[in-house]
C-alpha positions in Angstrom: 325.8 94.3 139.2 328.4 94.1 136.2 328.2 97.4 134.3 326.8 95.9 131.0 324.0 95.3 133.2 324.1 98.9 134.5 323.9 100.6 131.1 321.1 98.2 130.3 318.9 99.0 132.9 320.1 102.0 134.9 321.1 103.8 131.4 318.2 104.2 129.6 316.7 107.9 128.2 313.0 108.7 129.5 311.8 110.6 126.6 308.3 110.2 128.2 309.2 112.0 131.1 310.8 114.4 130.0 308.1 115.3 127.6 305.9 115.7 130.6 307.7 117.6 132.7 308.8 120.0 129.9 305.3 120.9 129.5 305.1 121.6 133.2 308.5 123.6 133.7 310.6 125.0 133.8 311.9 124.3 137.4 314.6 125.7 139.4 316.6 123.1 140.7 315.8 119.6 140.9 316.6 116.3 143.5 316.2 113.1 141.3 315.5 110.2 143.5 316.8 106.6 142.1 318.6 108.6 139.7 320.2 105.4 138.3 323.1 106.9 136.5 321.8 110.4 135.8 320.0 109.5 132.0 317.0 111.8 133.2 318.8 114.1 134.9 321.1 114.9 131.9 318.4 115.2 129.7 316.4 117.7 131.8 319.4 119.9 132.0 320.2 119.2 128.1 316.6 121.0 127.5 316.4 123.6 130.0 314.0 122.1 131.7 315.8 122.5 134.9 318.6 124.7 135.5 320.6 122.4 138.1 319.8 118.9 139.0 321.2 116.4 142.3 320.2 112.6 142.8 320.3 109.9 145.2 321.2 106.5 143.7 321.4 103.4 146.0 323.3 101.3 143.4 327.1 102.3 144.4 328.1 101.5 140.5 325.1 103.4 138.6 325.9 106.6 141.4 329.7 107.0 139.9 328.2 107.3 136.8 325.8 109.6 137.8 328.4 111.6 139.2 329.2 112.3 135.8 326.1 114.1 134.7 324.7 115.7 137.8 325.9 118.2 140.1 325.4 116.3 143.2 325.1 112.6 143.7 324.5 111.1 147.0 324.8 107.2 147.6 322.4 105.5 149.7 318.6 105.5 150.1 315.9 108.1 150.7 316.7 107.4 154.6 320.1 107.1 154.5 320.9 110.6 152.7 317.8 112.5 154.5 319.7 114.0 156.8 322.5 115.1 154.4 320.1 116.8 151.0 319.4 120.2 151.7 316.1 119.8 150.9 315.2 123.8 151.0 316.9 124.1 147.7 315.2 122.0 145.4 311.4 123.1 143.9 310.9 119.9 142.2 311.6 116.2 143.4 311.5 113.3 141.3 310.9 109.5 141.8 311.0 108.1 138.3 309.7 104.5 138.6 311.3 103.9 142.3 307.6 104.2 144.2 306.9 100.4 143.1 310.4 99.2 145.0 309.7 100.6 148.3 308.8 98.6 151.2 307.0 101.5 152.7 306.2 103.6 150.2 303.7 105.5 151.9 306.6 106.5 154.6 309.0 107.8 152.0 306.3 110.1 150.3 305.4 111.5 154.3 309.1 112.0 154.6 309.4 113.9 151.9 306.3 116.1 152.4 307.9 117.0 155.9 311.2 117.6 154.5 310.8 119.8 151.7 309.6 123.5 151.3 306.1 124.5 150.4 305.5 124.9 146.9 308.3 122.2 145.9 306.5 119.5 143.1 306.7 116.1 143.3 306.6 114.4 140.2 306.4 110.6 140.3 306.0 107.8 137.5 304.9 104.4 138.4 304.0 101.0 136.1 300.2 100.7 135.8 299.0 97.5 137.5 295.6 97.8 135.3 296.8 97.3 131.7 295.5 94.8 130.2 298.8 91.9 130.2 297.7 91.9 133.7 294.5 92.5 134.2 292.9 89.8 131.7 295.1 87.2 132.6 294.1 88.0 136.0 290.2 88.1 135.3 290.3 84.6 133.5 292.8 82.4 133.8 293.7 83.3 137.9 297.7 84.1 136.6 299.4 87.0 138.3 302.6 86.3 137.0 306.3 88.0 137.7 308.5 88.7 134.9 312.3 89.8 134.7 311.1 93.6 133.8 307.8 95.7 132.4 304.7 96.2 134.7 305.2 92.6 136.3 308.8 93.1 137.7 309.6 90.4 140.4 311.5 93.9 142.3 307.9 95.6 142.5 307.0 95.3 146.2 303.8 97.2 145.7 301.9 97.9 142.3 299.6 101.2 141.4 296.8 101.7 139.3 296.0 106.0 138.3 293.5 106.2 141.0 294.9 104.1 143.9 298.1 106.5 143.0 296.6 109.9 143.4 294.8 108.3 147.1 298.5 107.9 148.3 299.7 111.0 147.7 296.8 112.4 148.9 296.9 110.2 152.3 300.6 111.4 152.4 299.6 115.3 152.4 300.5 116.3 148.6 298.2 118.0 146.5 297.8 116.3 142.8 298.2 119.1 140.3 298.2 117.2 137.1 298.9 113.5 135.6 299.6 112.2 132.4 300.1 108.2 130.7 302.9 107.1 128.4 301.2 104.4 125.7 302.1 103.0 122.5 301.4 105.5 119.7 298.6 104.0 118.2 296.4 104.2 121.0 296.6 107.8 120.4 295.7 108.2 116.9 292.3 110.4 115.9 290.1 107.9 115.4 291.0 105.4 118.6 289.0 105.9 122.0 291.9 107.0 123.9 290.5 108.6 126.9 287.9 104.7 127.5 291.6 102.4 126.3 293.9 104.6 128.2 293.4 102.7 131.7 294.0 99.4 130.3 297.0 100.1 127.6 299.0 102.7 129.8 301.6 101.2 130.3 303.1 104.1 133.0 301.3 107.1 135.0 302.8 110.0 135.9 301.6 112.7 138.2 303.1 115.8 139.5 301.7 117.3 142.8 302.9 119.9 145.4 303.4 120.7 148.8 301.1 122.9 150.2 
């Protein structure tokens, strides 16, 4: 990957996650999985949200650059660097839009919940499969259509809707403490149904839960 491509896709701010993990914090230390090149990471430190943060990044380029901004950076997948993170220190884990590109997702999340303390949060965002680009094209013309990026990404191995989401985690032996939706700004204006259009314009889910 050339590196105008990595600070076009691995360089972008999540303003929408940090808004919902600030209302959740603050945490200790925190372990950003697919930290890309450390955008999130920075930003939770920039607002106190955590006080120290680590990643894993499997893109070799994007992880120098992470190096940068977090304390702790280590190359490879959640497999390859298990056996390396000391997973005792960290009370929050994140895996920002990285569920989707799994092949086994449901393995990574047990692998987590076996490796990290009781107590430690999870929070994860994923795409949501059920917004409407997809769905109605789906319902009535039969098109289920990959794109170069958005909900459709041809990299998404596996695609998520709210509730089939919380069932994994479950299934995977974390407890769902809270979720929240990143939509356009108009679906959330006084007058608009937001809780009835919030299935099918989300664009993302998030959900924190916790080890018991």
């Amino acid at each position: 990957m050339h590196s105008s491509e990595i600070a076009e896709y691995y360089a972008a701010e999540r303003p929408e996650l940090l808004a919902f993990l600030r209302s959740h914090g603050p945490f200790g230390t925190a372990l950003d999985i697919g930290c890309a090149s450390g955008m999130l990471g920075a930003g939770l430190l920039r607002e106190g949200i955590v006080g120290a943060c680590d990643g894993v990044e499997l893109n070799c380029a994007a992880a120098r650059l992470a190096e940068t901004r977090l304390r702790h950076v280590w190359m490879g997948s959640i497999e390859s660097a298990a056996a390396e993170v000391p997973w005792e220190h960290y009370d929050l884990v994140i895996l920002a839009d990285v569920l989707e590109h799994l092949a086994d997702p449901w393995a990574a999340l047990r692998l987590l919940q076996a490796r990290t303390t009781p107590g430690c949060k999870l929070m994860l965002s994923v795409p949501n499969v059920r917004h409407y680009k997809v769905s109605l094209p789906l319902l009535f013309r039969g098109e289920f259509r990959y794109a170069d990026d958005g909900i459709m990404d041809r990299t998404h191995l596996h695609f998520f809707t709210r509730g089939s989401l919380e069932e994994t985690l479950r299934d995977c032996g974390w407890v769902v403490r809270t979720w929240g939706s990143h939509m356009k700004g108009r679906y959330r204006r006084w007058y608009m149904p937001t809780r009835l259009l919030e299935p099918f314009v989300a664009v993302q889910y998030m959900l924190l839960a916790e080890k018991q």
